[in-house]
Every structure is written in C-alpha cells, then in structure tokens.
PAKE-806487 format. One line per field, with one value per residue: x negated, y, z of N, C-alpha, C in turn. Coordinates in nm, 4 decimals, decimal comma. Layout:
REM PAKE-806487
n.c1: (X;...) .
n.c2: (Y;...) .
n.c3: (Z;...) .
ca.c1: (X;...) .
ca.c2: (Y;...) .
ca.c3: (Z;...) .
c.c1: (X;...) .
c.c2: (Y;...) .
c.c3: (Z;...) .
***
This chain:
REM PAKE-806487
n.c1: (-1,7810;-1,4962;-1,2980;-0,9880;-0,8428;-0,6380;-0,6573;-0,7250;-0,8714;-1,0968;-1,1702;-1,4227;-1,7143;-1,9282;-1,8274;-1,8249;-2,0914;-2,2093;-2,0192;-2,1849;-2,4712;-2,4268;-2,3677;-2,1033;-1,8013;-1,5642;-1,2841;-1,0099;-0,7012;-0,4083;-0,2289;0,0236;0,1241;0,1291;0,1853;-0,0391;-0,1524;-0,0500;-0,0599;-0,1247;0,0796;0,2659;0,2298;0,2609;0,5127;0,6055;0,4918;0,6176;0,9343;0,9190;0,8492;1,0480;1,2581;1,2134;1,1817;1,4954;1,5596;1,5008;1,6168;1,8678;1,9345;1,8423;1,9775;1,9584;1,6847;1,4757;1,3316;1,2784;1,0105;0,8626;0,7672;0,4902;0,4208;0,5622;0,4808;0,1876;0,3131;0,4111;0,1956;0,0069;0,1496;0,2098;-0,1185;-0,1804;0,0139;0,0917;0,0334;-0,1145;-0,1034;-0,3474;-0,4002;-0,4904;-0,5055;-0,3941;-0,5805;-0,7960;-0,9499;-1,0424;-1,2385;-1,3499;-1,3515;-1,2584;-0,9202;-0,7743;-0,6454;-0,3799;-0,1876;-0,1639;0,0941;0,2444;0,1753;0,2576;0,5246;0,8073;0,8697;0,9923;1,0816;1,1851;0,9393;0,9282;0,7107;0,6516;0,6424;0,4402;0,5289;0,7720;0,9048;0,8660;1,0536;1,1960;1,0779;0,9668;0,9922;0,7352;0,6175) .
n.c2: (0,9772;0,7791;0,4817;0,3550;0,1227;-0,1993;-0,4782;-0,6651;-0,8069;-0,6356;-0,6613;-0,8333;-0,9171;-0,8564;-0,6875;-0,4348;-0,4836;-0,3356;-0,1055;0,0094;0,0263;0,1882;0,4067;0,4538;0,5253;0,3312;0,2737;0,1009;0,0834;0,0123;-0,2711;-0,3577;-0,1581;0,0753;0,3055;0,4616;0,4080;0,6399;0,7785;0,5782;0,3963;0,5153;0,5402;0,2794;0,2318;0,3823;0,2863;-0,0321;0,0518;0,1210;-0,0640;-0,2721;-0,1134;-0,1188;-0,4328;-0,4932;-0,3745;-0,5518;-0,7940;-0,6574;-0,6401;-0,8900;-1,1840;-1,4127;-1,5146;-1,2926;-1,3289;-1,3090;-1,4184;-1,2457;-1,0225;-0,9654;-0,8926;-0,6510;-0,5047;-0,4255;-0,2884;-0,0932;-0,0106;0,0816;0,2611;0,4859;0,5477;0,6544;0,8120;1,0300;1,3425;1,6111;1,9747;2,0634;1,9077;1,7039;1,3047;1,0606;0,8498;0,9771;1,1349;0,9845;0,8172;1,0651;1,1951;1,4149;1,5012;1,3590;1,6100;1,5540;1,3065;0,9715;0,8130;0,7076;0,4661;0,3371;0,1502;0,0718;-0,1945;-0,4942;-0,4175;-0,4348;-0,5102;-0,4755;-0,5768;-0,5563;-0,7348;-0,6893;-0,7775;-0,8834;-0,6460;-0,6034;-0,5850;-0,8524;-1,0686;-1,3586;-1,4665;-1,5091;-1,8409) .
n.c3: (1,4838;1,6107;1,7055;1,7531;1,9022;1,9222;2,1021;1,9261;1,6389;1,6515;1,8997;1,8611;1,8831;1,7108;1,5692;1,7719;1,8212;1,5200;1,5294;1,7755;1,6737;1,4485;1,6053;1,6894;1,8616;1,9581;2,1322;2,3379;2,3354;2,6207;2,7249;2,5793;2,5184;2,3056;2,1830;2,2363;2,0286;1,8436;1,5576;1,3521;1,4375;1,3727;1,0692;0,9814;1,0314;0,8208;0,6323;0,6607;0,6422;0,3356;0,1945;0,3212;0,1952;-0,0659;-0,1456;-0,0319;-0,2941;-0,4602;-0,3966;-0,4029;-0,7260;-0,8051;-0,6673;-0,6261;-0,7376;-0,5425;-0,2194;0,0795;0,1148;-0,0729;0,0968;0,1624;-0,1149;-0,1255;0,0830;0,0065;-0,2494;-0,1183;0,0343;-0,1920;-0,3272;-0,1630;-0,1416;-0,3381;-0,4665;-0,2828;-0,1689;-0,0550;0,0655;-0,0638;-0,2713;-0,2464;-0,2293;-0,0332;-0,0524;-0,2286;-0,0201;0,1665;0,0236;-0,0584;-0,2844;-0,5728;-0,7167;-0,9986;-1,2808;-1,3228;-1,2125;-1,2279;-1,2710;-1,4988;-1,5071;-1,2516;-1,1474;-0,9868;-0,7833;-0,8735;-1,0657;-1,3700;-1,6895;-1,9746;-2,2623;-2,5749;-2,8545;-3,1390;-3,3617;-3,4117;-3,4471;-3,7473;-4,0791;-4,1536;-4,0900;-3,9341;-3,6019;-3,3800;-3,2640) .
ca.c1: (-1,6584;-1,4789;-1,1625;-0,9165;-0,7739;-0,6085;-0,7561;-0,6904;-1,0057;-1,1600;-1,2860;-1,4901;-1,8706;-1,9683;-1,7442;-1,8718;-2,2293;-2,1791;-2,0454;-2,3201;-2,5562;-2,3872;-2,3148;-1,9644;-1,7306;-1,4566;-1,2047;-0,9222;-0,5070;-0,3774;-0,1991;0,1538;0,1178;0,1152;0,2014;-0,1502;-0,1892;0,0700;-0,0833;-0,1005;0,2163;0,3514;0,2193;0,2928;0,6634;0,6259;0,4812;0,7434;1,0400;0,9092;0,8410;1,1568;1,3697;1,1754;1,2738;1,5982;1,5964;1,4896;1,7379;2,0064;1,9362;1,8321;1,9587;1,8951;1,5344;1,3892;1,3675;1,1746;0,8903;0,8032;0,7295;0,3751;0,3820;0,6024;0,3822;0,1040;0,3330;0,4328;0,1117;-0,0509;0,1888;0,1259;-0,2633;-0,2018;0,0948;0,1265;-0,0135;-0,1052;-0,0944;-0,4596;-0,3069;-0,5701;-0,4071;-0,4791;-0,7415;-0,9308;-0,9446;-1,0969;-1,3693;-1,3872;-1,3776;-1,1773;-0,8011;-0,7746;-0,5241;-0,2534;-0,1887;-0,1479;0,2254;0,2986;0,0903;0,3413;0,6647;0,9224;0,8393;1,0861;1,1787;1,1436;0,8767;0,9211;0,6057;0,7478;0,5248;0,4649;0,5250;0,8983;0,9549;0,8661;1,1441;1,2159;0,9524;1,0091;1,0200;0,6564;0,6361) .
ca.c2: (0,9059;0,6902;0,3896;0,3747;0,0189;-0,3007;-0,6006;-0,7892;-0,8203;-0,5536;-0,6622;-0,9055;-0,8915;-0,8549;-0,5720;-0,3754;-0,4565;-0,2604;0,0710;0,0501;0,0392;0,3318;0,5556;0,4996;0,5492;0,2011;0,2537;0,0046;0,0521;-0,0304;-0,4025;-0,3614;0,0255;0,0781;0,4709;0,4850;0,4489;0,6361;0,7799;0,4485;0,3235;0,5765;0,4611;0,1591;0,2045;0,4739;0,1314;-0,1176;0,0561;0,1652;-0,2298;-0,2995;-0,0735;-0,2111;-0,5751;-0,4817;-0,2900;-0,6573;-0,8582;-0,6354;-0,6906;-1,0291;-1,2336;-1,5387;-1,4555;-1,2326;-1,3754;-1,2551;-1,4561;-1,1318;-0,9445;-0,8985;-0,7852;-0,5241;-0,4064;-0,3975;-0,1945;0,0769;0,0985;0,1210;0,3910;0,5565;0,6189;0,7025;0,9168;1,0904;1,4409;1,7018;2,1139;2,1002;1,8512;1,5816;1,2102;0,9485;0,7651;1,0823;1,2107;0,8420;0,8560;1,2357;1,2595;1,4987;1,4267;1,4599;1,7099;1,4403;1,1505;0,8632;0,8047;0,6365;0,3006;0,2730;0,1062;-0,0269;-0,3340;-0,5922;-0,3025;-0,5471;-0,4399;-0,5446;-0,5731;-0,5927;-0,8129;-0,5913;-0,8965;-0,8825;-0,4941;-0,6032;-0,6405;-0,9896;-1,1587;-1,4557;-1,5355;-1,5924;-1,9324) .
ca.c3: (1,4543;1,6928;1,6522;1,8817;1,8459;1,9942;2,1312;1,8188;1,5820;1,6597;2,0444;1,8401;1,9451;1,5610;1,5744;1,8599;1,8123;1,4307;1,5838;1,9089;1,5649;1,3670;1,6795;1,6668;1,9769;2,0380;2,2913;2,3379;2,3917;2,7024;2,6827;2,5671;2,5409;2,1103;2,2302;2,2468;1,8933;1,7301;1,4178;1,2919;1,4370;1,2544;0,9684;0,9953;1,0388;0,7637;0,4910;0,6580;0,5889;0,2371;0,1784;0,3348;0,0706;-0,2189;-0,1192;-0,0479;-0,4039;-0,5643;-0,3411;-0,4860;-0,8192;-0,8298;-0,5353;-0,6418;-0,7355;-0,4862;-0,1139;0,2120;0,0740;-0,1681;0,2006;0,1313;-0,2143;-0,1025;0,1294;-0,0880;-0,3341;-0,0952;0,1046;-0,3317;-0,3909;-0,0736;-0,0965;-0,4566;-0,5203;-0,1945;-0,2057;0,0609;-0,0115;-0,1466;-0,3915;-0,2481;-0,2077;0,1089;-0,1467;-0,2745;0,0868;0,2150;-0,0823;-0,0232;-0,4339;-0,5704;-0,7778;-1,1259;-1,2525;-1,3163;-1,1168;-1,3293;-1,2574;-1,5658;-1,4750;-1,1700;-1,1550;-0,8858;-0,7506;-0,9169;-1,1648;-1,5240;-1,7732;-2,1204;-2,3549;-2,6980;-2,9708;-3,2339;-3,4945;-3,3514;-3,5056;-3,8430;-4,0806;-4,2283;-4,0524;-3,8280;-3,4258;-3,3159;-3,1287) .
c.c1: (-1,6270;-1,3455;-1,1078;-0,8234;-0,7485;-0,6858;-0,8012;-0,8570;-1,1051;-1,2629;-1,3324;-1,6250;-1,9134;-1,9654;-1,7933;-2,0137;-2,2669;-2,1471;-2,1240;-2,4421;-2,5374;-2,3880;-2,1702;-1,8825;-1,6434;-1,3709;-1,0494;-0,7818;-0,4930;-0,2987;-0,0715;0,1497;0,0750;0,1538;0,0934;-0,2195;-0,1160;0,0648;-0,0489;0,0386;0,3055;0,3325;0,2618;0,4649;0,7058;0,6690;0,6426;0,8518;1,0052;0,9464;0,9941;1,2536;1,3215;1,2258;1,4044;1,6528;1,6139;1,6264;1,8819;2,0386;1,9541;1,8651;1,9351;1,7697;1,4448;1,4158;1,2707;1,0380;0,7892;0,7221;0,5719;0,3235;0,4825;0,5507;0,3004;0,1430;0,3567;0,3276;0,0057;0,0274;0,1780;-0,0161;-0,2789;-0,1205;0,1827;0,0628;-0,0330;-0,1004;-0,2385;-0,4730;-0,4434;-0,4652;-0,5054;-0,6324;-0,8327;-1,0047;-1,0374;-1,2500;-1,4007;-1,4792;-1,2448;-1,0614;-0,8033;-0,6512;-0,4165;-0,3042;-0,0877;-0,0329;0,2860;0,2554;0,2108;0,4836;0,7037;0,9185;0,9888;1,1379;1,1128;1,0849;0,8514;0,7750;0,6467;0,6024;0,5644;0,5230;0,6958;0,9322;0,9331;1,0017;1,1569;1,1221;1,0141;0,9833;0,8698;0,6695;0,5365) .
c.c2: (0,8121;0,6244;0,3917;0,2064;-0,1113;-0,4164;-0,6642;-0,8502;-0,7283;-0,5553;-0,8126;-0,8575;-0,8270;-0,6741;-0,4130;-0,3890;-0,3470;-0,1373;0,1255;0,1178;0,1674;0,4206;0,6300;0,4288;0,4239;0,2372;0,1599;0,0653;-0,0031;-0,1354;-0,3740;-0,2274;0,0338;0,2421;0,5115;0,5428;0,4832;0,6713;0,6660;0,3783;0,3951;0,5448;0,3510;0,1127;0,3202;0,3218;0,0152;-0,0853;0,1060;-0,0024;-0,2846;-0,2333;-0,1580;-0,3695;-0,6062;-0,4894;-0,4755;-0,7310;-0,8534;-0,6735;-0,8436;-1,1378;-1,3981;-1,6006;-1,4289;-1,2442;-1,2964;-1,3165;-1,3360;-1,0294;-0,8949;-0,8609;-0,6869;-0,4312;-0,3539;-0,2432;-0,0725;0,1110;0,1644;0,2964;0,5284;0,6395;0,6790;0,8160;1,0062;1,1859;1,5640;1,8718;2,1416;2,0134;1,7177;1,4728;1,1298;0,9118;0,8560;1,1355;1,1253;0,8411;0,9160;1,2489;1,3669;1,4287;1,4471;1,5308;1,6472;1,3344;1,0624;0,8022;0,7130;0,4741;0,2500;0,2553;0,0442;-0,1377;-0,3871;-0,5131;-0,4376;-0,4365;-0,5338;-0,4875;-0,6449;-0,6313;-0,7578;-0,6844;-0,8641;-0,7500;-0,5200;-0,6534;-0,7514;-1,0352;-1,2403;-1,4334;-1,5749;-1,7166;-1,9353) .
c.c3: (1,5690;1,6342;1,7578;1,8552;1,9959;2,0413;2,0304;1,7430;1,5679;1,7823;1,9744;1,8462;1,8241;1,5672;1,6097;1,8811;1,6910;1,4802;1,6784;1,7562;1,5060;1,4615;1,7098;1,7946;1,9311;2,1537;2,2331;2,4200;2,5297;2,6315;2,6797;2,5637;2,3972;2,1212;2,2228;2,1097;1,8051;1,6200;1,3261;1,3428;1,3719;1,1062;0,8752;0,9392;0,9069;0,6097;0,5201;0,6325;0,4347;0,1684;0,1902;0,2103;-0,0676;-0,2062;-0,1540;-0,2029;-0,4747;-0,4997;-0,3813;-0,5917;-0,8522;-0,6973;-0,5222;-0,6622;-0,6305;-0,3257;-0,0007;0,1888;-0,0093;-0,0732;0,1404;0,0193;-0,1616;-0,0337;0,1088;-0,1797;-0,2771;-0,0379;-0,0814;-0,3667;-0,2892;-0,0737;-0,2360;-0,5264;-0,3845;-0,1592;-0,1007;-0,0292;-0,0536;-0,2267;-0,4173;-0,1981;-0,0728;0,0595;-0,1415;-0,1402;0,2116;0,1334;-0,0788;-0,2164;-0,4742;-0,7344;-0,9062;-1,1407;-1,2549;-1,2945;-1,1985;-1,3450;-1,3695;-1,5483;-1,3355;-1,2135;-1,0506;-0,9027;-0,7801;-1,0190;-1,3101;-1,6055;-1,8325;-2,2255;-2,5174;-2,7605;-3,1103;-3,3249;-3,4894;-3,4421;-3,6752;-3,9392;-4,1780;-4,1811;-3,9496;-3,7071;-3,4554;-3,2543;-2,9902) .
***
C-alpha cells in the first residue's frame, strides 16, 4: 500500500515513522500542484457540491433558519450518504468495500432523510380519542 498526499498532516514525523513500521510507501504532491492528487480532488469536489445543494436545499426552505454555519453538517450528510447509498455493479458500497464485508440485500434507505428535510415523531397519547395534550 502506499498514500500519496500533501504536506499538511501527513509530513508529520509520527506519521511517517507509522508507514516506515507497516511497509507503507508516502510520497508527497508537488507545492501548489493538487493535479497530483486527483482521485481525491475529485472527490472532494464530488462531497462539496453535494453539501453545497443540501444547504442550499435548507436555505430555500427556511431562510431565516439555516445559515452557512450548517457547512459541516452538510458535509457530513453527503459524505454519510455517499459511503452508504452509493453502489458499484457488484452492488458493493464505498463502506462495505473499506471493511471488505459484504452488503446486505437492502440498503437501509429508510433510516435516511434530507438534511433539513423535517421529521415528525408523533406521541402516541396524541392519536387517542378524547384524551388530553400531554405537557
């Protein structure tokens, strides 16, 4: 295995003493040259505009609510829905493929929802009829 990465926290000693240990190859980007690493910059720009629409999506709705402060749950939510509901033709996902376990037959789809999308949890007490308002 080898990384192919930027200066950033990665040319930390810690770092590079850990893959000398494992047997694992380090090489470093040229400085201002991100061409180098474009898998991941593709990536990258794959999550930020996903993030970016979801934002947007809340912004529309709610604009009084939902501000540029939300940035990093959005990223969260699209790189979450990313490693989880994104599927190759042997119908393994990013995650299963990282773990190297295998998918179950349905992907759990109902547990997700659109970031800022509203989810109501009704109190069963509420459906009964003639019964009062919890406080």
């Amino acid at each position: 295995k080898s990384y192919r990465a930027d200066n950033g926290r990665f040319a930390d000693t810690k770092w590079q003493e850990s893959c000398d240990k494992l047997g694992q190859e380090l090489t470093f980007c040229g400085v201002g040259n991100h061409r180098q690493n474009g898998k991941i910059e593709a990536k990258n720009k794959q999550l930020t505009l996903s993030a970016r629409t979801l934002l947007l999506h809340g912004m529309r709705h709610w604009p009084e609510m939902i501000s540029t402060y939300f940035w990093p749950f959005a990223m969260k939510a699209a790189a979450e829905s990313h490693n989880k509901l994104s599927v190759d033709a042997d119908g393994n996902t990013p995650e299963s493929r990282l773990y190297g376990v295998t998918q179950p037959e349905a992907i759990p789809v109902q547990s997700f929802h659109t970031l800022f999308c509203p989810v109501y949890v009704l109190d069963h007490r509420l459906q009964s009829a003639g019964g009062s308002l919890p406080k």
